[in-house]
SEDO-215272 format. One line per 3 residues: their letters; for each residue y, z, x of N, C-alpha, C. Coordinates in Angstrom, 2 decimals. Layout:
<recs>
A = Y/Z/X/Y/Z/X/Y/Z/X ~ ...
</recs>
This chain:
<recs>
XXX = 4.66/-9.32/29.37/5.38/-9.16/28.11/4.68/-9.93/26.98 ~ 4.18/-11.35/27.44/3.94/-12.02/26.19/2.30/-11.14/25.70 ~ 1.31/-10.75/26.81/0.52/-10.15/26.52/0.67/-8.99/25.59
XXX = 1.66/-7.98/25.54/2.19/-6.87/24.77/2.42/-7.46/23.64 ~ 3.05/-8.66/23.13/3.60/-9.01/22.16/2.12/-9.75/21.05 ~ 1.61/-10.19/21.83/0.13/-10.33/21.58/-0.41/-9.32/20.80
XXX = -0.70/-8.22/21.51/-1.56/-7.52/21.26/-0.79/-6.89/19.50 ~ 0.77/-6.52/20.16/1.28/-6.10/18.28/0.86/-6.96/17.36 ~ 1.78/-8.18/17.99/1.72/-9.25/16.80/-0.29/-9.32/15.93
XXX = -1.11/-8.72/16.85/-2.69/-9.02/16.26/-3.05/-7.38/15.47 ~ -1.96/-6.55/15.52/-1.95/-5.03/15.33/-1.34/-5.38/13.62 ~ -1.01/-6.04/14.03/0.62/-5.89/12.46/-0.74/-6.86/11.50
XXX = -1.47/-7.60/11.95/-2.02/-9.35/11.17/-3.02/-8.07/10.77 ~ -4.08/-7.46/11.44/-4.98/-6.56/11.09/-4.75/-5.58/9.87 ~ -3.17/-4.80/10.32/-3.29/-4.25/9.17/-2.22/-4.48/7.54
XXX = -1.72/-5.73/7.92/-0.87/-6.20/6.78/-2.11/-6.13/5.72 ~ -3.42/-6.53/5.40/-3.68/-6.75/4.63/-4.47/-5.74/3.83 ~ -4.29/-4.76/4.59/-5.20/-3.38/3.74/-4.20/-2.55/2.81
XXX = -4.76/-2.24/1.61/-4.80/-2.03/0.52/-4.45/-0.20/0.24 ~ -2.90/0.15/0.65/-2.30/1.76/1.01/-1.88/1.94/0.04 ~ -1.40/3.47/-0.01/-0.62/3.82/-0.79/-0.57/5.40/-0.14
XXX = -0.01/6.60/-1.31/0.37/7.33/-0.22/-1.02/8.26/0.06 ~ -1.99/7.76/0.10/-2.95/8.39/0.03/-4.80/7.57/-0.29 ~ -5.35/8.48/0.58/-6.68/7.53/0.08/-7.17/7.07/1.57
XXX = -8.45/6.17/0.91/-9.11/5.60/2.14/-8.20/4.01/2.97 ~ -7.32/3.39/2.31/-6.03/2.53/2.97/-5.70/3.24/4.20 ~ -4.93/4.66/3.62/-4.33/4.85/5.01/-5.32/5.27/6.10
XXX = -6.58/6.27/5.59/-7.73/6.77/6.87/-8.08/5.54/7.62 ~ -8.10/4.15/6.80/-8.45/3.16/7.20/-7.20/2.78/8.54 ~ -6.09/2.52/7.95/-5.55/1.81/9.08/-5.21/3.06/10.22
XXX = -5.42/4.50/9.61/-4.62/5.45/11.37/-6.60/5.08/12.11 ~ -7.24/4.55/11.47/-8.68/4.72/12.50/-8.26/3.62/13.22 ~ -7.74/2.39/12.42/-7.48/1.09/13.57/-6.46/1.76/14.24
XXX = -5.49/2.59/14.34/-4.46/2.45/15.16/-5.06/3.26/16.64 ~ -6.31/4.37/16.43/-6.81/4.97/17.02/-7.22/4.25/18.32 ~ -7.66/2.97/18.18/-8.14/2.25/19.12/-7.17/1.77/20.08
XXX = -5.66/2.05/19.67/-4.59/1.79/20.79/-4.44/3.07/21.44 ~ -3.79/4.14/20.33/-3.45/5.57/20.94/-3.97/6.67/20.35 ~ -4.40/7.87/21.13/-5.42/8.55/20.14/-4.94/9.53/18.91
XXX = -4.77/9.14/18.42/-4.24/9.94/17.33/-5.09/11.10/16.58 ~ -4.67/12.35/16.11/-5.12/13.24/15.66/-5.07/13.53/14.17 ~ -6.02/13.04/13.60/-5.69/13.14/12.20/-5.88/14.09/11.40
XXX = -4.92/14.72/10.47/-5.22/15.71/9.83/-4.85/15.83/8.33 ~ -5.79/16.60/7.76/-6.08/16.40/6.32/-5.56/17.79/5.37 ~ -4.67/17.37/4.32/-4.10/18.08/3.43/-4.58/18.31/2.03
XXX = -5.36/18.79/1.56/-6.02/18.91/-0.06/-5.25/18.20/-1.06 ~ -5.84/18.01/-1.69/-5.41/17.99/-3.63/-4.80/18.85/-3.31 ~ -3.66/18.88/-4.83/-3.10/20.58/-5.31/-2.45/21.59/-3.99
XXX = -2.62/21.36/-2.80/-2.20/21.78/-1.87/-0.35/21.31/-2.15 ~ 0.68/23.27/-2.22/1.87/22.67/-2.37/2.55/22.30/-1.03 ~ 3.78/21.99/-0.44/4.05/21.33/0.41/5.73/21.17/0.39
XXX = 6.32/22.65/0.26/7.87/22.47/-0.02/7.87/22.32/-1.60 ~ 8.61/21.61/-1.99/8.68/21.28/-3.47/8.08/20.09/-3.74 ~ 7.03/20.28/-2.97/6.05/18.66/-3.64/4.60/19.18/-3.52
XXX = 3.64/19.09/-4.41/2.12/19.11/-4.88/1.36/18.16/-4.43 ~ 0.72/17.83/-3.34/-0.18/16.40/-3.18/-1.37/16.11/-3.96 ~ -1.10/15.01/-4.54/-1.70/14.21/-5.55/-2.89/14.17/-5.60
XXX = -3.48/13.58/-6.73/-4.79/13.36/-6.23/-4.97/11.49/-5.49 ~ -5.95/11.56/-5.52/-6.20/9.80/-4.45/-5.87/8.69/-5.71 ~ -5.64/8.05/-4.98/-6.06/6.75/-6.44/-6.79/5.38/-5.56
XXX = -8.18/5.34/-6.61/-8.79/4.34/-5.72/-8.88/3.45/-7.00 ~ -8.81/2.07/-6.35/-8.82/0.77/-7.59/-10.01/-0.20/-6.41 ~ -10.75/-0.61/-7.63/-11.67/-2.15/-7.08/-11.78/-2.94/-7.45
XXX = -10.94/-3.35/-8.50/-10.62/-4.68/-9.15/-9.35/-4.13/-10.03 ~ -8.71/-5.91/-10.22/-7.67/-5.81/-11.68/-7.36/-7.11/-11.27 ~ -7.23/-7.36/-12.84/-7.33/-8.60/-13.21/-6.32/-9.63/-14.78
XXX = -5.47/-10.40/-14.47/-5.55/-10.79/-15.88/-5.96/-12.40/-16.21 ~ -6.76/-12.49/-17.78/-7.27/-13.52/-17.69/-6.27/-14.03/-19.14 ~ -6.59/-15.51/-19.23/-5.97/-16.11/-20.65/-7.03/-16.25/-21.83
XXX = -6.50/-17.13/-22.67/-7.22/-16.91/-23.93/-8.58/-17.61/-23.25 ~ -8.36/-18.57/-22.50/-9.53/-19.60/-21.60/-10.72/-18.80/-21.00 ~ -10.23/-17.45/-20.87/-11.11/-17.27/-19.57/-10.47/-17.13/-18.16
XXX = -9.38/-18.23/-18.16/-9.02/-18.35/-16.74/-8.71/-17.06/-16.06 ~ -8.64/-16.65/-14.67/-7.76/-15.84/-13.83/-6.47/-15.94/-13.48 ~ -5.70/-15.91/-14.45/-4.22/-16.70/-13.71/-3.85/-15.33/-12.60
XXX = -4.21/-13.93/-12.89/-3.02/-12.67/-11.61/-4.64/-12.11/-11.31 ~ -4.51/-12.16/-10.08/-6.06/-11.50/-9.56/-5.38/-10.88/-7.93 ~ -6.20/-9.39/-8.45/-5.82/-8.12/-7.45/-6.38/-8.58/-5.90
XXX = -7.32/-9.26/-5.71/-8.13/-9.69/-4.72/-7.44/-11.11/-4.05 ~ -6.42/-11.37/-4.63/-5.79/-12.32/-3.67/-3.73/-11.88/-3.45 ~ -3.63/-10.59/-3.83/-2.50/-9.76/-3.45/-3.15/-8.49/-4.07
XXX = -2.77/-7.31/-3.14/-2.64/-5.91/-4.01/-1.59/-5.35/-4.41 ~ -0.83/-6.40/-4.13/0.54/-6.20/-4.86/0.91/-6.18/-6.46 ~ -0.01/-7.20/-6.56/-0.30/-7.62/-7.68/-0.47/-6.42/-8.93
XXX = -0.69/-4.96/-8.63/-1.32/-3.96/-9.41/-0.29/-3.00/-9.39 ~ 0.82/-2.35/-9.90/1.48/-1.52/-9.58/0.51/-0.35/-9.14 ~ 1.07/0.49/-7.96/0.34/1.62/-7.71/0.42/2.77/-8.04
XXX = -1.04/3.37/-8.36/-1.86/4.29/-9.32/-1.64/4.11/-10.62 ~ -2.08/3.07/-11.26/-2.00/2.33/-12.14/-3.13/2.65/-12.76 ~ -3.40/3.64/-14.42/-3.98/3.98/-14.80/-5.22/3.06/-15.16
XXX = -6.68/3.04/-15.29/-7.19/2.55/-15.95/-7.53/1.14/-16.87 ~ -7.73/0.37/-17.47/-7.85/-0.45/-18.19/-7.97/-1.51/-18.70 ~ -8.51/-1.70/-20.01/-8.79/-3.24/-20.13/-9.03/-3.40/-21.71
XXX = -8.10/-4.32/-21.79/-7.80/-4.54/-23.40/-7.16/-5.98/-23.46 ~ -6.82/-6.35/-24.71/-6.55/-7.53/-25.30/-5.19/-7.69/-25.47 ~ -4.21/-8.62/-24.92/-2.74/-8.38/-25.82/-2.22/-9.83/-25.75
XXX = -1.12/-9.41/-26.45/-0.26/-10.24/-27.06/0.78/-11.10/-25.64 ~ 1.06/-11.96/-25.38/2.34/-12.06/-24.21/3.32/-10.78/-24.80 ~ 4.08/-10.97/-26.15/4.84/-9.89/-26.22/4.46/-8.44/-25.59
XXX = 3.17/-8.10/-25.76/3.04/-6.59/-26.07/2.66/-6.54/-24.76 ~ 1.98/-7.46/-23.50/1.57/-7.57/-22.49/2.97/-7.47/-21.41 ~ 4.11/-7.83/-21.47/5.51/-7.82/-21.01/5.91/-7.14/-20.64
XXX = 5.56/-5.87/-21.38/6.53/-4.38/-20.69/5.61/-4.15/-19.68 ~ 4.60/-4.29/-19.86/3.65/-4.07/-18.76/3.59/-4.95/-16.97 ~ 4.63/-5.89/-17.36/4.77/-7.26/-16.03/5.95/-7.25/-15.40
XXX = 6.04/-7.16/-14.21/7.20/-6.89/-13.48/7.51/-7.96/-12.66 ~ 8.66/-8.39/-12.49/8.83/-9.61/-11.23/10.77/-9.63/-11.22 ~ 10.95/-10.44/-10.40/12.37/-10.84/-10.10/12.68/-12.20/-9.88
XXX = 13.92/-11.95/-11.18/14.29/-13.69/-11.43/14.62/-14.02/-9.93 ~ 15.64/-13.37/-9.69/16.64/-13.28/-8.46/15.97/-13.49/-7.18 ~ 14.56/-12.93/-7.24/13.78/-14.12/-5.54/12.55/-14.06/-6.17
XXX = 12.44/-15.36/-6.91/11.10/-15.78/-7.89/10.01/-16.42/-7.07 ~ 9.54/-16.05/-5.61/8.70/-16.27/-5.43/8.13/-14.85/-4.55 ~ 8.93/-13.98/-4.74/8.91/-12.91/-4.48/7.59/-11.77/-5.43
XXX = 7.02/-10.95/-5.01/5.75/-10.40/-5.84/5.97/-8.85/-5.45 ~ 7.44/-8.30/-6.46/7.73/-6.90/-6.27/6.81/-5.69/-6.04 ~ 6.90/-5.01/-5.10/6.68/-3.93/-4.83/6.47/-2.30/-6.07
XXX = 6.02/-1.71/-7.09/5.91/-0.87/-7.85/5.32/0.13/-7.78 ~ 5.66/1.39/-8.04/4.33/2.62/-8.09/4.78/3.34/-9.69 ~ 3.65/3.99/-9.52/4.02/5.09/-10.92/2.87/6.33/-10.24
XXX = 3.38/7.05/-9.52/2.46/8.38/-8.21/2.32/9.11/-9.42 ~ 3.27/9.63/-10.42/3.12/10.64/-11.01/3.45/10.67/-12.91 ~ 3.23/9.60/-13.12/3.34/9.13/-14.46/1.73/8.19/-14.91
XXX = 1.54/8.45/-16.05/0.31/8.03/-16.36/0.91/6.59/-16.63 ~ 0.57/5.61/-16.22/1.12/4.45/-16.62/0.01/3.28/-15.34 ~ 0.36/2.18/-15.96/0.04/0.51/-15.76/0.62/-0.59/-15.61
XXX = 0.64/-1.37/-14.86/1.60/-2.64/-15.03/1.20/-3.52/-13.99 ~ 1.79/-4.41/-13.97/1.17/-5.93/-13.19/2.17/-6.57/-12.46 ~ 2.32/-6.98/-11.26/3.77/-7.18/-10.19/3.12/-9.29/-10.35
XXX = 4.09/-9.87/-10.69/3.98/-11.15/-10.48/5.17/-11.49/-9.98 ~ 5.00/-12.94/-9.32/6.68/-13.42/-8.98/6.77/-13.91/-10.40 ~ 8.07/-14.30/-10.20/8.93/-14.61/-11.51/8.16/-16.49/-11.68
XXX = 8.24/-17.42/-10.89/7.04/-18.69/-10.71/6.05/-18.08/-11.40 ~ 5.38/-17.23/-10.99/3.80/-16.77/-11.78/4.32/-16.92/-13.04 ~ 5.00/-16.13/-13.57/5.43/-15.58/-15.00/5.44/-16.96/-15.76
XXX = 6.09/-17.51/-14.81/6.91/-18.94/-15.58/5.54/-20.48/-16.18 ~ 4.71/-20.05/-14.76/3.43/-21.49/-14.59/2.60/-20.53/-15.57 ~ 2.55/-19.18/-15.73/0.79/-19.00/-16.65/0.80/-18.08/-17.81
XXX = 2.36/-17.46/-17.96/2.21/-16.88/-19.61/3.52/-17.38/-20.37 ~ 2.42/-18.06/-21.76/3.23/-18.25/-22.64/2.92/-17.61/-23.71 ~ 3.21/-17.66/-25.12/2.83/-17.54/-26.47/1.24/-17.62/-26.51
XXX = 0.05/-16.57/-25.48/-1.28/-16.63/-25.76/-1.53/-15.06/-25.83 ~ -2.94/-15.13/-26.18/-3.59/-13.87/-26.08/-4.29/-13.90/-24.52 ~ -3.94/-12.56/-23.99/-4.48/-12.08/-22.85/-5.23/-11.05/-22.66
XXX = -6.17/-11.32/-21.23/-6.92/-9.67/-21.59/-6.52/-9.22/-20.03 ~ -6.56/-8.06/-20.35/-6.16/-7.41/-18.57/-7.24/-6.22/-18.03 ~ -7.46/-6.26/-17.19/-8.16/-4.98/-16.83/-8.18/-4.78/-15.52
XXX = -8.19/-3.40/-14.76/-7.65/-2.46/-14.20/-9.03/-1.46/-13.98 ~ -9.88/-1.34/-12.68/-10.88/-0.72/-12.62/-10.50/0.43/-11.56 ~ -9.77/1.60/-12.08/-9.16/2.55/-10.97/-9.49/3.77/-11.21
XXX = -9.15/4.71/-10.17/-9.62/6.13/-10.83/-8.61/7.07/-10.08 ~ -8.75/8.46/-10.17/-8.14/9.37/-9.78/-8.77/10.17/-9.31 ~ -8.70/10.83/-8.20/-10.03/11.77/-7.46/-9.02/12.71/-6.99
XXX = -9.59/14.05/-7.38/-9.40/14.96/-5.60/-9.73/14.49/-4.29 ~ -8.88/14.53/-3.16/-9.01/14.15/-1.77/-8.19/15.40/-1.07 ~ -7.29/14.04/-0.05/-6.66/14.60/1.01/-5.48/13.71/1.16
XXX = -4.51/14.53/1.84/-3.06/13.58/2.67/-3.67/13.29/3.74 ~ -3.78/12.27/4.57/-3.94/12.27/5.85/-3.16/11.69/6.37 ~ -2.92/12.30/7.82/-1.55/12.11/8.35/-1.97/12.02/10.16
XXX = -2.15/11.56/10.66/-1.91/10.57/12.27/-0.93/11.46/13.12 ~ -1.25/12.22/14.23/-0.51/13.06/14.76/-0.16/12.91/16.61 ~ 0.49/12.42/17.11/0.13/12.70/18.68/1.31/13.20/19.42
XXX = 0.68/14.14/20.04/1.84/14.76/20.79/1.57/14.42/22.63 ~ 2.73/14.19/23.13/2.53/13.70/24.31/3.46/14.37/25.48 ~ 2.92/15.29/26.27/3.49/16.44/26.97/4.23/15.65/27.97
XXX = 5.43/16.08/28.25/6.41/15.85/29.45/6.89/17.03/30.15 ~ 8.05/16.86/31.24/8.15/18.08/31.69/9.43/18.79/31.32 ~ 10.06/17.99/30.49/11.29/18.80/29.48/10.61/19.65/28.30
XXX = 11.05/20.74/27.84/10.41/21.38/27.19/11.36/21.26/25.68 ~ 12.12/19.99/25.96/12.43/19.55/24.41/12.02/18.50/23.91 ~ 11.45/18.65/22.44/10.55/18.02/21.55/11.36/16.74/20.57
XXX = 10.90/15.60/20.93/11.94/14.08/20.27/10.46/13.88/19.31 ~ 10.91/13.77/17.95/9.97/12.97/16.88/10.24/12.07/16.53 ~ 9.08/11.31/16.49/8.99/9.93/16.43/8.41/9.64/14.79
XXX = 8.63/9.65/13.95/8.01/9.39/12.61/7.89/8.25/11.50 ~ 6.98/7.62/11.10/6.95/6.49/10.18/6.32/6.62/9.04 ~ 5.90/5.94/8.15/5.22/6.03/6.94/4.52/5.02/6.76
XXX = 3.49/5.17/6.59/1.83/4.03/6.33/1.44/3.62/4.89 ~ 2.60/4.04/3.93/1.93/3.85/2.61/1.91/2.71/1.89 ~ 2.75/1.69/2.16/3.34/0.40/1.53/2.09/-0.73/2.02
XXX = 1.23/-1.00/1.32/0.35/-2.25/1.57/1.61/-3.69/1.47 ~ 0.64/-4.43/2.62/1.53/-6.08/2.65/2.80/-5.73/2.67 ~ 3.38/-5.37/3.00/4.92/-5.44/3.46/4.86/-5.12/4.86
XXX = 5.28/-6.12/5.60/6.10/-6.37/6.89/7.01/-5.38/7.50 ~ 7.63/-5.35/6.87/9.63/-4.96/7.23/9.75/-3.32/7.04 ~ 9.29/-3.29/5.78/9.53/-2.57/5.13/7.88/-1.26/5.02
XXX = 7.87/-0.69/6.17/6.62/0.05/6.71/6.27/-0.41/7.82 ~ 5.33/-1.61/7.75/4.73/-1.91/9.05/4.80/-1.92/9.86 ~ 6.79/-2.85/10.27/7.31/-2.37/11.49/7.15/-1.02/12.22
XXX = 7.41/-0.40/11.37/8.04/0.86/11.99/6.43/1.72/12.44 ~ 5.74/1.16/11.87/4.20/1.75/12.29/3.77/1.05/13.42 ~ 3.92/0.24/13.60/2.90/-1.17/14.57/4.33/-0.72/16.06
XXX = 5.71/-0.56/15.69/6.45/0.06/16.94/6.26/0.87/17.33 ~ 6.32/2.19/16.48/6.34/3.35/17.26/4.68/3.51/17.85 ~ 3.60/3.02/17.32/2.00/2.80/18.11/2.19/2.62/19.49
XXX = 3.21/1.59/19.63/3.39/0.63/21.26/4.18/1.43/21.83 ~ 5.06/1.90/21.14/6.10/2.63/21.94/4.98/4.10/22.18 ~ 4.51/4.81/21.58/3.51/5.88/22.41/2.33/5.31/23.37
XXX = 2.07/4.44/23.21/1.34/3.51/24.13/1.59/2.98/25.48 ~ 3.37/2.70/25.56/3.98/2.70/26.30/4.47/4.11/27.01 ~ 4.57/5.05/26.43/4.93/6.78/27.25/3.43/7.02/27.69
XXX = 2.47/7.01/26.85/1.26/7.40/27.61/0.77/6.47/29.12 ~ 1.98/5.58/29.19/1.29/4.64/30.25/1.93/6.01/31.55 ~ 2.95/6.35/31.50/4.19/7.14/32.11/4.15/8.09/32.29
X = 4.49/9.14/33.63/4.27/10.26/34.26/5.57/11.24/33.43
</recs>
């Protein structure tokens, strides 16, 4: 048992820290690590491809974002949370005001060491996730500059598939979602379980 618990607990540490959303090289990235437990079949959905009453997006890839003070300094840097960037977060880098920089910054008084979760999938838009502490220790009444090195591509959905034959000829789905970077609870679980739990039926006649 403690060996099993091992092996998740080093499954969940691996991929807490990669950088998802609902689409892109994040998720190809973590269903390839999951591959190495159970074999999963991955399959790929276009751009513009419709899908019921939903259109899949294009990718959004980011490799930096950043905000600095009037100093120079780095006080919110994407490379030590990717939380830090609301996701698909247009473009950019410009000069502002704390005021005019604000609508753009998101956090919560209510668990201020907390570094909210944001997307904007289908709105052209930008913004910056800090805890409410951040907000408090590094912007006051200065000029800031921010920038945001992201883009928008045609790709693919990719989606992690395994089917595992028994001798009942009725079909139980097992389903999770891989898109939420750094969150625990809220994704990961339910990815890093149901892995072990097919890991565990494939052990089984």
């Amino acid at each position: 048992l403690m060996e099993k618990l091992s092996q998740i607990d080093n499954c969940l540490k691996t991929l807490f820290p990669i950088n998802r959303s609902i689409m892109g090289d994040g998720v190809r990235k973590t269903l390839d690590i999951l591959r190495d437990t159970i074999p999963l079949k991955l399959l790929e959905y276009p751009t513009g491809q419709r899908v019921y009453d939903w259109t899949i997006p294009r990718e959004w890839k980011i490799k930096n974002a950043w905000i600095k003070n009037s100093s120079g300094k780095k006080i919110i840097d994407f490379q030590l949370s990717n939380l830090h960037v609301v996701g698909y977060s247009s473009p950019v880098q410009k000069k502002l005001t704390l005021n005019e920089l604000k609508k753009n910054l998101h956090y919560l008084k209510n668990i201020p060491e907390a570094i909210p979760y944001r997307t904007s999938y289908y709105a052209k838009s930008w913004g910056f996730c800090i805890s409410y502490n951040q907000f408090l220790e590094h912007f006051q009444d200065d000029e800031y500059e921010v920038y945001i090195d992201s883009e928008l591509v045609n790709g693919s959905l990719t989606i992690g598939e395994l089917l595992i034959s028994g001798k009942s000829k009725k079909e139980y789905l097992v389903s999770c979602y891989i898109c939420h970077p750094s969150m625990a609870n809220d994704s990961l679980s339910g990815v890093v379980a149901t892995t072990f739990i097919a890991k565990e039926l494939l052990s089984r006649k």
